[in-house]
C-alpha positions in Angstrom: 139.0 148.0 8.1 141.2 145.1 9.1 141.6 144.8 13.3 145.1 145.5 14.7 147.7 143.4 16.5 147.9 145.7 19.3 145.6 145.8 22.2 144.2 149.5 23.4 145.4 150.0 27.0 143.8 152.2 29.4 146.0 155.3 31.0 144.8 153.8 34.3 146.7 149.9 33.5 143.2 148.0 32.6 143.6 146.6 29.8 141.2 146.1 27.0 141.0 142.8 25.5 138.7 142.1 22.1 136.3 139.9 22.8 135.8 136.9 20.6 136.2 138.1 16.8 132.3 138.0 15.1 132.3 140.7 13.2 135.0 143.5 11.4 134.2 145.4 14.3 136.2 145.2 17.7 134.2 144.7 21.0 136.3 144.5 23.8 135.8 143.3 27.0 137.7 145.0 30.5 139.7 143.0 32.3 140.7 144.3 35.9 144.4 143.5 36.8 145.5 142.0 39.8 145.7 143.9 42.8 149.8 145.1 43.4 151.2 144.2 46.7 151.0 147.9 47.9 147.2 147.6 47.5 147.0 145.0 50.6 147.9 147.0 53.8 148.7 145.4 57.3 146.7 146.8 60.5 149.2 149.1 61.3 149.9 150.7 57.1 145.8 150.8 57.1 145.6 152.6 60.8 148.2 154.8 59.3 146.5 155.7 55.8 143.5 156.6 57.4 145.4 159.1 60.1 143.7 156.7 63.5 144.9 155.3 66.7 146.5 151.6 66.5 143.9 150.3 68.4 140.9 151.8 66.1 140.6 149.5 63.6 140.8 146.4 66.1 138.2 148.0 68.3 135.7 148.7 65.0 136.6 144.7 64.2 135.5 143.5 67.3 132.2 145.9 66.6 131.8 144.7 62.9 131.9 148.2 61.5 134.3 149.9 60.0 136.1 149.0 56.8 135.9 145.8 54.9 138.7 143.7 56.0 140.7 139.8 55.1 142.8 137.4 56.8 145.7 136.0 55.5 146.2 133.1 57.6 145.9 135.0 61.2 146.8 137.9 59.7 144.5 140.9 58.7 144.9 142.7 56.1 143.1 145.5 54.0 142.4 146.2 50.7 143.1 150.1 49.8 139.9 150.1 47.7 138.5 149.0 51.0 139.7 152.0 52.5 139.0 154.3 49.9 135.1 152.8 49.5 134.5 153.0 53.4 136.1 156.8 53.2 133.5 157.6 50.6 130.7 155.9 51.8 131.0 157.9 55.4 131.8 161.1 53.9 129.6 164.5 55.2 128.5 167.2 52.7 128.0 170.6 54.2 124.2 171.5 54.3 124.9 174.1 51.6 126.2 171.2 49.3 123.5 169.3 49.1 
């Protein structure tokens, strides 16, 4: 079996890349893309994805809890996976669903 010219993609956009050729068989290694541009939110696109007050998010800041967040020069900003992971990890299963 000779390997391919073509690299497998993903249906989520990670790409597969082979890893460095030893053998006739194809390991491949993932590669995570770049985040896109609509993946870093402002203060007020994050207060707004996650249905708070403005002032929430700078109040949970000033506390150190609260999402995971960045600065771009003075700026903050949030990453959605940010968003997403604190969502997750702060996320209440009925008793019955234990």
């Amino acid at each position: 079996m000779s390997p391919s010219n073509t690299t497998p993609a993903r249906d989520d956009g990670i790409a597969l890349v082979p890893a460095a050729p030893q053998s006739e068989a194809t390991d491949y290694v993932t590669t995570i893309p770049d985040p896109a541009p609509t993946d870093v939110l402002s203060d007020r696109e994050a207060h707004n994805y996650l249905r708070l007050r403005p002032g929430t998010l700078a109040r949970m800041r000033m506390e150190r809890r609260g999402p995971a967040w960045s600065y771009v020069g003075r700026r903050v900003v949030y990453l959605r996976v940010d968003l997403l992971a604190y969502l997750a990890a702060n996320r209440v299963n009925p008793v019955g669903q234990l």
